[in-house]
MMTF fields as JSON, N, C-alpha, C and O atoms, coordinates in Angstrom:
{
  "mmtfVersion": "1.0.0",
  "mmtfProducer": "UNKNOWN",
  "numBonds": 303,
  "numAtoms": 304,
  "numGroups": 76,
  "numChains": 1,
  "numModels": 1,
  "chainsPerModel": [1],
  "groupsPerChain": [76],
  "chainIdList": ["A"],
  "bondAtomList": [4, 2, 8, 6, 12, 10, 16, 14, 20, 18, 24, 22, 28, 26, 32, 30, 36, 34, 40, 38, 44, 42, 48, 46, 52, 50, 56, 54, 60, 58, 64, 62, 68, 66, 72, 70, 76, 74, 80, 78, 84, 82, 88, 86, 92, 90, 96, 94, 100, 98, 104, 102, 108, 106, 112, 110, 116, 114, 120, 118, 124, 122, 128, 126, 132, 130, 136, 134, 140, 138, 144, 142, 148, 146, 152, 150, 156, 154, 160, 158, 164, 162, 168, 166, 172, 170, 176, 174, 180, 178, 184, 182, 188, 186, 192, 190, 196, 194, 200, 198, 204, 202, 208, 206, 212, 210, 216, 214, 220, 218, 224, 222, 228, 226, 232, 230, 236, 234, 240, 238, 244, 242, 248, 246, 252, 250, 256, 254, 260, 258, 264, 262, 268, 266, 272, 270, 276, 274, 280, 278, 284, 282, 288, 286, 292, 290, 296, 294, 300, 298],
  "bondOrderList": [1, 1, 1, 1, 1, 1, 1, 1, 1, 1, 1, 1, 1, 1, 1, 1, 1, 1, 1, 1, 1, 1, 1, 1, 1, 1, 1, 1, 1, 1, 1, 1, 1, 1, 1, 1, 1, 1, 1, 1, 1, 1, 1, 1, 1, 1, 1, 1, 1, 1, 1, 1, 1, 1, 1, 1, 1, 1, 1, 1, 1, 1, 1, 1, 1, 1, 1, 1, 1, 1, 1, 1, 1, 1, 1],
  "groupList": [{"groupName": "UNK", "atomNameList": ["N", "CA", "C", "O"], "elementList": ["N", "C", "C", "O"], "formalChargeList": [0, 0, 0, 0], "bondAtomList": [1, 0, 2, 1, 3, 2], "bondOrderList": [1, 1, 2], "singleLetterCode": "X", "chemCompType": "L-PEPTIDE LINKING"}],
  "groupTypeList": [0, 0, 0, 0, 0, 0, 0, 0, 0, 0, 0, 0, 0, 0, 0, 0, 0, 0, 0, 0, 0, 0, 0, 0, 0, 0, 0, 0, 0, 0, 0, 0, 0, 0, 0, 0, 0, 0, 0, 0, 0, 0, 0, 0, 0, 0, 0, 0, 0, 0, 0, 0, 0, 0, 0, 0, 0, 0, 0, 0, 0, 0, 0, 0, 0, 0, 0, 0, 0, 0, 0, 0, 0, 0, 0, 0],
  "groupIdList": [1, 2, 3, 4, 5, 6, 7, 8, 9, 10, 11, 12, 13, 14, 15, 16, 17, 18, 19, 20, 21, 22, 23, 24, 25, 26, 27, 28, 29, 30, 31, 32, 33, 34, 35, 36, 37, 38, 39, 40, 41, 42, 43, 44, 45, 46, 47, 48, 49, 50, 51, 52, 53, 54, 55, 56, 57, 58, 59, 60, 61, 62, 63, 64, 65, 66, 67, 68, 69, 70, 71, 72, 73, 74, 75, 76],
  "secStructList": [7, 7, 7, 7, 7, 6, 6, 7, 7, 7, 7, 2, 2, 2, 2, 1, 7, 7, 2, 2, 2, 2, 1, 7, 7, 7, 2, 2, 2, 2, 2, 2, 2, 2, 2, 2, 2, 2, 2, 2, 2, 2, 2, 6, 6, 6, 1, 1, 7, 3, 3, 7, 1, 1, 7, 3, 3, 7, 1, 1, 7, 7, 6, 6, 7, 7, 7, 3, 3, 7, 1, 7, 7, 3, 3, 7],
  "xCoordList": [-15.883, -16.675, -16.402, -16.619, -15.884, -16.16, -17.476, -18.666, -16.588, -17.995, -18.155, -17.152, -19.508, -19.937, -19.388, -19.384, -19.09, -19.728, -20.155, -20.161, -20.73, -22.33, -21.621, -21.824, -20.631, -20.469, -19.117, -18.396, -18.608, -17.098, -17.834, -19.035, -16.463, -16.767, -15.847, -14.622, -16.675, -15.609, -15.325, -16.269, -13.973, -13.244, -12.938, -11.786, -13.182, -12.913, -11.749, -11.547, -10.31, -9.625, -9.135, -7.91, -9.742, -9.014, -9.457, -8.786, -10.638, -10.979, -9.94, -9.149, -10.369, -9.575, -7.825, -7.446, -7.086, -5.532, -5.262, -5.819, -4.561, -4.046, -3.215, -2.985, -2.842, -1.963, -0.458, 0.317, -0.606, 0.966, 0.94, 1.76, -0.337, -0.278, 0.241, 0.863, -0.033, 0.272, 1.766, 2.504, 2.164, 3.489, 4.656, 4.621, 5.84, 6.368, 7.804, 8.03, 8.542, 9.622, 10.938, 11.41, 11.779, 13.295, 13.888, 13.169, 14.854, 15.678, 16.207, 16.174, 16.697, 17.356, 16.222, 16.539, 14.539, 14.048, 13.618, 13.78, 13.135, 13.045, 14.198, 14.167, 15.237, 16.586, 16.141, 15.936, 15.925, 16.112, 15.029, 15.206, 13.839, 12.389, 12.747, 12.523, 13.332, 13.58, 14.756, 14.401, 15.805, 16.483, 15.885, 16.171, 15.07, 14.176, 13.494, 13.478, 13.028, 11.947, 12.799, 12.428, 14.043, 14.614, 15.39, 15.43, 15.83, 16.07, 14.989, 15.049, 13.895, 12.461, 12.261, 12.339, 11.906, 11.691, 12.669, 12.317, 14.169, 15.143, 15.245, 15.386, 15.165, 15.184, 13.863, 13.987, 12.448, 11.383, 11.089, 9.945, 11.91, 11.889, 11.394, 11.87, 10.483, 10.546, 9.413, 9.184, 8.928, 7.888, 6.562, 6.768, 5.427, 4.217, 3.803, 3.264, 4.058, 4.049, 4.101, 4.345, 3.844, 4.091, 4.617, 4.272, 5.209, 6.086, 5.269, 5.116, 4.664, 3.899, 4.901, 5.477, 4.838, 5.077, 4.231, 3.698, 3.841, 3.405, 1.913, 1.03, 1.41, -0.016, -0.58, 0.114, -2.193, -3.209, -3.804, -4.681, -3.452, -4.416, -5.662, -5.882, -6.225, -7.339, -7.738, -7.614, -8.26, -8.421, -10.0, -10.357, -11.03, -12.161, -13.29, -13.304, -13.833, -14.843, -15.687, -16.526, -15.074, -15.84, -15.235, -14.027, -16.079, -15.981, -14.904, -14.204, -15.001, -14.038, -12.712, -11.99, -12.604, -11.162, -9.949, -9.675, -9.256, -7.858, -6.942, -7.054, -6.066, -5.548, -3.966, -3.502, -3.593, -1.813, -1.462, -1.861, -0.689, 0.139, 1.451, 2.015, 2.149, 3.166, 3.791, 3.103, 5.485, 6.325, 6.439, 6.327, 6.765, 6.769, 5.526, 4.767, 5.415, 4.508, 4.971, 5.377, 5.076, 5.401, 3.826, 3.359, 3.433, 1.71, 1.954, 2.518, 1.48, 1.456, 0.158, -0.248],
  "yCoordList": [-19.148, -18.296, -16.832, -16.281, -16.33, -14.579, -13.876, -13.982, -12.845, -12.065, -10.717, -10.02, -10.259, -9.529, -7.98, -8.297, -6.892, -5.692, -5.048, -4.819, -4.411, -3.662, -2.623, -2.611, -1.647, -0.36, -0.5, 0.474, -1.365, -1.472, -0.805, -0.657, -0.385, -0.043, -0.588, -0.699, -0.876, -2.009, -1.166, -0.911, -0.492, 0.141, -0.132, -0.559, -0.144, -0.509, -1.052, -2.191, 0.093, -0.729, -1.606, -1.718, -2.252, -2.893, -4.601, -5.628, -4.309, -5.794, -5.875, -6.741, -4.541, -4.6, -4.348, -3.692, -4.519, -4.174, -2.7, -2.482, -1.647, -0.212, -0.484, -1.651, 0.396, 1.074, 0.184, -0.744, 0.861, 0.567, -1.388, -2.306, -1.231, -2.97, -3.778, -4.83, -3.254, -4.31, -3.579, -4.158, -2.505, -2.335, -2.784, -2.828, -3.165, -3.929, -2.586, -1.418, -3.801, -3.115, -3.039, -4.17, -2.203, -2.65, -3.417, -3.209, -4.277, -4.979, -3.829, -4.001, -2.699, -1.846, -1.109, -0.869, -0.587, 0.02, -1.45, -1.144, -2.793, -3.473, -4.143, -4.873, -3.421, -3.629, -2.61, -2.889, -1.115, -0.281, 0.085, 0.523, -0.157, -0.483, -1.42, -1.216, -2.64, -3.524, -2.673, -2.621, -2.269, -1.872, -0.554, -0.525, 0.633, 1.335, 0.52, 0.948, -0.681, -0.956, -1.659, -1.585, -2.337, -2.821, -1.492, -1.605, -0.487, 1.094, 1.243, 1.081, 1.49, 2.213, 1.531, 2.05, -0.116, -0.914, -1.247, -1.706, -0.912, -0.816, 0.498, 0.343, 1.799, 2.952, 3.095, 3.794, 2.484, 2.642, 1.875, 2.002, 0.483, -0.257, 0.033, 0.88, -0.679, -0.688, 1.11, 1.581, 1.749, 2.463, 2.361, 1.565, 2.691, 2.143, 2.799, 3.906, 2.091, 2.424, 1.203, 0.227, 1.141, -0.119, 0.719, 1.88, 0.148, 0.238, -0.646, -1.866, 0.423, -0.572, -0.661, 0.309, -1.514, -1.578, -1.576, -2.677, -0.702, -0.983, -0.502, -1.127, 0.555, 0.53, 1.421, 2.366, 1.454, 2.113, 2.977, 2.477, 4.631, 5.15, 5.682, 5.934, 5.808, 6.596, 7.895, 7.979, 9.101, 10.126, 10.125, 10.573, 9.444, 9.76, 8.603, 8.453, 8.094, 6.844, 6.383, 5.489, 7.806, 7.816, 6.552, 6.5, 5.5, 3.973, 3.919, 2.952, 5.141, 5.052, 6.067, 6.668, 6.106, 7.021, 6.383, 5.396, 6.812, 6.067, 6.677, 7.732, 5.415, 5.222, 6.455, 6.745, 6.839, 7.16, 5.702, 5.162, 5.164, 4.099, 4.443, 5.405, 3.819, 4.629, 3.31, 2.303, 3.224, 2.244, 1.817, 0.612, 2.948, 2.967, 3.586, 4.245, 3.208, 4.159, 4.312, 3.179, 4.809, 4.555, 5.367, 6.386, 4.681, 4.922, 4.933, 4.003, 6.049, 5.408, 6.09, 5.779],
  "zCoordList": [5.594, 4.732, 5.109, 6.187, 3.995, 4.251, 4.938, 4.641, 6.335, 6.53, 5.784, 5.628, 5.256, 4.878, 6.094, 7.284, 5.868, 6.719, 6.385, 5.175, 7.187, 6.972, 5.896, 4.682, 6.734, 6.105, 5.367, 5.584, 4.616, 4.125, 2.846, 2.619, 1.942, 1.397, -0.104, -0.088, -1.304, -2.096, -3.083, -3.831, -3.381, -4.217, -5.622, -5.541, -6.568, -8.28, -8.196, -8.617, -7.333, -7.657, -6.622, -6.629, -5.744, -4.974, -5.858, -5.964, -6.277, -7.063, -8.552, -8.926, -9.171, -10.672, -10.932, -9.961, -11.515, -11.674, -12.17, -13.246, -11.669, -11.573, -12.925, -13.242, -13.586, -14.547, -13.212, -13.444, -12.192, -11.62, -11.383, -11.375, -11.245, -10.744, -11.877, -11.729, -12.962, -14.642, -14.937, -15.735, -14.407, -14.761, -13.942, -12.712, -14.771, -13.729, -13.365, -13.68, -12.434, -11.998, -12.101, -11.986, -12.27, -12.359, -11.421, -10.443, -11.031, -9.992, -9.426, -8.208, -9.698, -8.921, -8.071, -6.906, -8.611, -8.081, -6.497, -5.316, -6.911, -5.997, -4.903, -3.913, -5.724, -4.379, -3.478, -2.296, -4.057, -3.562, -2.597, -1.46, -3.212, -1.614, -0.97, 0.224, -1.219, -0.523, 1.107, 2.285, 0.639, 1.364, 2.05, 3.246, 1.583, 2.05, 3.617, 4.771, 3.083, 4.053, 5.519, 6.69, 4.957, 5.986, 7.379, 8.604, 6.576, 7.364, 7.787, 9.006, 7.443, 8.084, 9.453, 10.566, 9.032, 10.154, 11.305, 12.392, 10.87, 11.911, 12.89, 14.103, 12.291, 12.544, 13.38, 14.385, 13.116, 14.104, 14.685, 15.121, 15.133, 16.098, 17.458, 18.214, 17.678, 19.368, 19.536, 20.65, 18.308, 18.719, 18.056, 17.14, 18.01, 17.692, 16.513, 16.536, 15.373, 13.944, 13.467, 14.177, 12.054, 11.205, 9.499, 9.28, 8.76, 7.801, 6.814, 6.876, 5.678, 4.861, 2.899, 2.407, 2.49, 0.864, -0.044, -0.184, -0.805, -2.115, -1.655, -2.243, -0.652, -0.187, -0.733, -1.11, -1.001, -1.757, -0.869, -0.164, -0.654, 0.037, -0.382, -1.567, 0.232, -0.115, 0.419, 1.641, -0.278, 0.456, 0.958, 2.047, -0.197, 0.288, 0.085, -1.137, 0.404, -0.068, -0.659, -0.546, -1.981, -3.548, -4.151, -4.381, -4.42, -4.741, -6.228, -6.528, -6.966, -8.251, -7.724, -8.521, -6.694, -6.85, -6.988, -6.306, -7.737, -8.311, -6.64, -6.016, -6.392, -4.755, -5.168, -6.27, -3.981, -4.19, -3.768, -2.737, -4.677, -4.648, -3.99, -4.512, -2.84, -2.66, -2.704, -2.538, -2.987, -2.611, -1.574, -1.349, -0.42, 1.264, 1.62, 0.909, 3.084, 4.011, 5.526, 5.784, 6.262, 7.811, 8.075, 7.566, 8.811, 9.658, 11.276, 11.853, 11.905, 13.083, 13.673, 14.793]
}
């Protein structure tokens, strides 16, 4: 069973589908993140980061804010 937390906070769009989520993609643009992500994760090997695809940020924890969708991310 799912736990509840106290202070999460549930985003419009993380439940509902984005303009980018219903649009789709070319084979060349998904070769081309594809191969993006395999450089990122080779190139930052072995230091303390993670390499994300396709992630929703958020700037602030106004429950309707539309996310930056990015193809890549490197976080560390």
């Amino acid at each position: 069973m799912a736990k509840e937390l106290e202070h999460e906070v549930a985003y419009y769009y993380d439940l509902y589908p984005t303009k980018e989520d219903l649009m789709g993609v070319t084979s060349d643009h998904s070769t081309l993140v594809r191969y993006l992500m395999e450089v990122l994760t080779s190139f930052f090997d072995g230091q303390i980061c993670a390499v994300y695809e396709k992630l929703n940020v958020y700037q602030t924890d106004y429950y309707i804010e539309v996310p930056l969708a990015t193809d890549t991310a490197v976080m560390n």
